[in-house]
C-alpha positions, 0 to 999 in steps of 0.5 A, a space after each residue: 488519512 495523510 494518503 487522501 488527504 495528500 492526494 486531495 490538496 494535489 489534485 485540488 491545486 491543479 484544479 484551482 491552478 486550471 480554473 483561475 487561468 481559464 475555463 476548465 473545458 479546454 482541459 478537457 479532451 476525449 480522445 486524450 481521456 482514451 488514449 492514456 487512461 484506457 491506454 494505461 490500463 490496457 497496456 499495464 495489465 499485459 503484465 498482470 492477470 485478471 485476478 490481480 488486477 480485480 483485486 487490486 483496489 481492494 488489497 490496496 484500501 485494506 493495507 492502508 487503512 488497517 496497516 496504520 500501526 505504530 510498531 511500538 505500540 504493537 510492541 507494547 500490546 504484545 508484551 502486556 500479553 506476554 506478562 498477563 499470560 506468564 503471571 496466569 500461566 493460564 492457556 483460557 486467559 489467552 483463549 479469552 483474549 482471541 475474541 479482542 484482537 479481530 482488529 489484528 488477525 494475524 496476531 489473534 492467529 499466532 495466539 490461537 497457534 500458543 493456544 492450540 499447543 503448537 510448539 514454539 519453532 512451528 509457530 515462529 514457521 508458520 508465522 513467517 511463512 504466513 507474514 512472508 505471503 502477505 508481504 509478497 501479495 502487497 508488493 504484487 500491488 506495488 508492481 501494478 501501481 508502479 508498471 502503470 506510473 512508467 506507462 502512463 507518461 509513455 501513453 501520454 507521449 504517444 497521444 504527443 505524437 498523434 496529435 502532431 502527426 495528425 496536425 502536421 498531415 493538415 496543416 492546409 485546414 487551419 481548422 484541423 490544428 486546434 483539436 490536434 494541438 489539444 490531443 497532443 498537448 493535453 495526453 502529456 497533461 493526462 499522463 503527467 497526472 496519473 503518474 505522479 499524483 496517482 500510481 507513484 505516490 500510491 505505490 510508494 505508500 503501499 511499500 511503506 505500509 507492507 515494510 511496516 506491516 511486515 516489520 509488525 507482524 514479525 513483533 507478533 510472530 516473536 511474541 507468540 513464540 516467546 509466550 509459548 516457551 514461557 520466557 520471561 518477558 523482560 528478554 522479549 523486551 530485549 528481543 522485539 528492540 532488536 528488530 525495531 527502528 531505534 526510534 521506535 523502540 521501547 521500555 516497557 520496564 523502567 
């Protein structure tokens, strides 16, 4: 929600600013549109392939909406799942518990793999690797997100000089300067904007969330493995602080 909200009030502020000076139609220029939006995609997705780019907008709405956790109160989940499972000693109690945690896939995984009885050094493996992918897929999306922040200003500088080019090349038609003037103006305006209120604060959220997602998903991978050799949950407490922020850290016996 911070995200949209973040990005509302930006954009709402330019508009308004744009709106109280004048009429909104002076900002608003096709050729400029072409040349740095089309431009920024075009340019930006050189470096990328067509599958990634596809799948860009959907694993970035699904990383910051679902990446919103708190790692204490993930800790405290996992460790109110750890004493359940080691006061019942029950593998059917953890069974019964998969079906609640669809909210938390990876989570609900680690514990199919304690249910399964796969041994403990294999499901910390198969956890990491499985964290690790995930985390690369993400920052392959803050790649894209900040490739295009770089591009957009240059495409903006671009439309800069065509437009000067242009207007300088007619400066016998003083009719001709007004839209030149526009283009060359203007496609820095477009460019400032996607770069700074769009792919530079996007690329910089989606980071935070893939830090804290992998941060979150190494507390599953570690309580899975604790459960899974039946350790005493008090020596999980111990463990899941030392990877969390000391913020953020938690008490769960007092």
């Amino acid at each position: 929600m911070s995200t949209l909200f973040g990005m509302l009030t930006a954009f709402l502020l330019v508009i308004g600013a744009i709106l109280i000076g004048g009429s909104a139609n002076a900002f608003i220029n096709l050729q400029g549109i072409l040349i740095v939006v089309i431009g920024t995609f075009a340019v930006t997705a050189i470096s990328f392939r067509l599958n990634e780019m596809m799948a860009l907008p959907r694993n970035i709405w699904v990383l910051l909406r679902h990446s919103q956790r708190e790692p204490s109160e993930e800790a405290i989940k996992i460790m109110k799942i750890a004493v359940e499972a080691r006061k019942h000693n029950d593998v059917l109690m953890l069974e019964r518990l998969i079906p609640r945690l669809k909210d938390t896939p990876f989570l609900a995984q680690a514990i199919q793999l304690v249910v399964d009885g796969s041994q403990p050094d294999e499901i910390e493996q198969m956890m990491r690797r499985e964290a690790s992918t995930a985390s690369a897929r993400h920052m392959r999306s803050v790649d894209f997100l900040r490739r295009a922040g770089d591009v957009a200003p240059a495409m903006g500088l671009i439309g800069t000089l065509i437009g000067l080019v242009r207007m300088l090349g007619n400066l016998e038609d003083p009719s001709s300067l007004g839209p030149a003037m526009a283009v060359a103006l203007l496609t820095t305006f477009y460019g400032a904007v996607m770069a700074h209120l769009i792919f530079i604060p996007l690329a910089a959220k989606t980071e935070h969330c893939t830090e804290e997602e992998a941060l979150v998903n190494n507390l599953y991978a570690m309580g899975a493995t604790s459960i899974r050799r039946n350790e005493n949950p008090r020596r999980l407490e111990m463990l899941l602080n030392t990877i969390l922020p000391p913020a953020q850290r938690i008490t769960y016996y007092k």
